[in-house]
N, C-alpha and C positions, 0 to 999 in steps of 0.2 A: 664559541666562535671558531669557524676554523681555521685562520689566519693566527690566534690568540698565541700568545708563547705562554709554555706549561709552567717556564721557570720567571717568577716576575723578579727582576732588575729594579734595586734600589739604583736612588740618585748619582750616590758614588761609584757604583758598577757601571753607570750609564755614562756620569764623566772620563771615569777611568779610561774605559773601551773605545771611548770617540777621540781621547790623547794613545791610545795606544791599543787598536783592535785587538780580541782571543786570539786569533789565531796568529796574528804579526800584521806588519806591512805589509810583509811582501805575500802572505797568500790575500788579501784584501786588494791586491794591487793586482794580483793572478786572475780574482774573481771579476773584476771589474773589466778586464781583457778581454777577459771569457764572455763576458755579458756584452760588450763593445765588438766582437766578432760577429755576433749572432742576431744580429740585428738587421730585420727584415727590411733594408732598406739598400741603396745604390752606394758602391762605396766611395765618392763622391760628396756625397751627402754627411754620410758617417763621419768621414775625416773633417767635413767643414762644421759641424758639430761639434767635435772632440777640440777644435782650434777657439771656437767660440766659449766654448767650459773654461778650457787654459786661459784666454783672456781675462775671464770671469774670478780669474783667482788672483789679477793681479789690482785686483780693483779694491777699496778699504770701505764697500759695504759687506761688512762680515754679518752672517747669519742673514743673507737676502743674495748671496753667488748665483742658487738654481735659479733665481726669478730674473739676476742679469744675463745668467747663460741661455735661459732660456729668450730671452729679446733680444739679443745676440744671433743666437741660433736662428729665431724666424726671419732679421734681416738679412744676412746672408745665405736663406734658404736651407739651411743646414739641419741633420736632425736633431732633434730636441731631446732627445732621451741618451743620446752622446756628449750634448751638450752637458747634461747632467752630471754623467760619468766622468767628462773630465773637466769638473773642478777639482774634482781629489787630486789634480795636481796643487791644487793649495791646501797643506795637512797642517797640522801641528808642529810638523818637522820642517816644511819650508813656508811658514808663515812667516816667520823673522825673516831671512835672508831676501822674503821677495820685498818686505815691509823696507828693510833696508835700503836696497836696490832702489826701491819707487820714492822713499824719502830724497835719498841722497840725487834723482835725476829731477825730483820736481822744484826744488830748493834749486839746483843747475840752470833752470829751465827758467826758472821766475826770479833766478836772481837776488834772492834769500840768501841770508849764510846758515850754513847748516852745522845744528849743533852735534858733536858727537854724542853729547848723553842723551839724546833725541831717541837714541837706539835704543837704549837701557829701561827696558819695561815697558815695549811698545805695546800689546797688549792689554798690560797693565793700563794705559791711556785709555786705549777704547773702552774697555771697561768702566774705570773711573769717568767718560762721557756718556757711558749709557745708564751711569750713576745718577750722573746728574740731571740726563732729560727724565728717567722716571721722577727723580724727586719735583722736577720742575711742571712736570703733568700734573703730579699728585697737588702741589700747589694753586694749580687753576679752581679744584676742588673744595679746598679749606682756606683755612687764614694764615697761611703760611706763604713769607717774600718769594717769589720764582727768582734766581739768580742767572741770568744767561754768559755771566761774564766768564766763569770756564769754559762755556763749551765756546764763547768765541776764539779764546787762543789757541782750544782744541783747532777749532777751523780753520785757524790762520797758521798757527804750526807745525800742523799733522795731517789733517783732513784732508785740505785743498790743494796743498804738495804733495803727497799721494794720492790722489786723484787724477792731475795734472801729469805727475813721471811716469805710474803707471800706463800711461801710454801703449808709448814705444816701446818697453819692455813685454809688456803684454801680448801688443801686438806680432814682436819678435818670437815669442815664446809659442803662441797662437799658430804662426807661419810655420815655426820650424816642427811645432807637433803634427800639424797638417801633412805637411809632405811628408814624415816620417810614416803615418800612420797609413796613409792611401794605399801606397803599395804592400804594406802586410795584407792591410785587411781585402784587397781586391786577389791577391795570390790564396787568402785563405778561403775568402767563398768560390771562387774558381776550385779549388781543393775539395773543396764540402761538396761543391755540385759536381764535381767528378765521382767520387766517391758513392753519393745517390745514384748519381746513373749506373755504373758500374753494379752496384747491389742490386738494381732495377732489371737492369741486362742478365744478369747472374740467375733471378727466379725467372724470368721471364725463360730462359733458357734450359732449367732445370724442369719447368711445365711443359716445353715441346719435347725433351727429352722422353718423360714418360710415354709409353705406349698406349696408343688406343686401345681400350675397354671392349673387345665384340660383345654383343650378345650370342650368347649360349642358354642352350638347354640346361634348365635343372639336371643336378644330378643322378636324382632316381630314375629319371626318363633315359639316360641314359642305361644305366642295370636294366629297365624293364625290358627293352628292347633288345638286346644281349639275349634274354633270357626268353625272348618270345621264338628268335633266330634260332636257338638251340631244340625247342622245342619243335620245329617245323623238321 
């Protein structure tokens, strides 16, 4: 295949790299700039995009971002392939602090008391609930009790107050990448298409430059004739 990678990645290279890219963060974070400049669309669009990604990361459906970024994206028109790109604003490295954040406004919000140890292996929670709904699928299956009573406290004290705070943070987060992003990205294709034209102008000009081409006689017709003159 030609897409295929020559080197195949076990499980743990595969974990490993998704908590902490080869090459670092910050060229992953270079890359994804790079890819978010160049993108063939209005930049308008791009930044409304890239605001709906960031939303997308402050939301607690983990492993399902691209598919709210992207419903995101199409309701506010925005592209969908920046939308993409900026969920990477929810990494490994700011998954707690935003989980924190949405905890502690949606708990504010609905008037909950919020536990401190709430914080302490947030993560760990989701997990241990996506623990529980496989084993409780697996139960519909066999002869084994479905128990729904964790994932209801899950819902009641994690799920649905993060759901609920992430909002407004979200939405803050969303706005403020928006406007930051416009203007890079409309200064950097104005840049690009200068650039083009300018290289466009440069051959174009190098082509009138050259001299017209006359037709002329072969060379020997010139000698022969010399030598016909001489002869006379």
């Amino acid at each position: 295949m030609v897409f295929k990678r020559r080197d195949r990645r076990s499980p743990v290279q595969i974990a490993s790299e998704f908590v902490y890219p080869r090459g670092g963060w910050t060229r992953a974070f270079h890359y994804v700039k790079h890819r978010v400049r160049r993108l063939p669309d209005s930049p308008e669009r791009i930044a409304r995009g890239i605001g709906a990604g960031v939303f997308a990361a402050f939301t607690p459906f983990y492993g399902l971002h691209f598919v709210v970024a992207a419903l995101a994206a199409r309701l506010i028109n925005g592209n969908i392939l920046a939308a993409l790109s900026g969920t990477f604003f929810g990494n490994p490295l700011t998954y707690v602090p935003i989980g924190v954040i949405c905890l502690q406004a949606g708990h504010f919000i609905l008037g909950t008391e919020f536990q401190e140890g709430d914080t302490h292996g947030l993560m760990g929670k989701f997990a241990d609930a996506l623990g529980d709904l496989k084993d409780n699928f697996i139960a519909i299956f066999t002869d084994r009790m479905a128990d729904w009573s964790g994932l209801r406290i899950f819902y009641d004290e994690v799920f649905f107050p993060y759901l609920i705070g992430g909002i407004l943070p979200g939405l803050l987060a969303g706005a403020i990448c928006h406007y930051l992003s416009l203007p890079l990205i409309r200064t950097y294709q104005q840049r690009r298409r200068a650039k083009i034209k300018a290289k466009f102008d440069e051959i174009r000009r190098l082509a009138e430059s050259k001299p017209a081409v006359s037709v002329s006689k072969p060379l020997g017709s010139s000698q022969n004739s010399a030598k016909e003159s001489s002869d006379v």
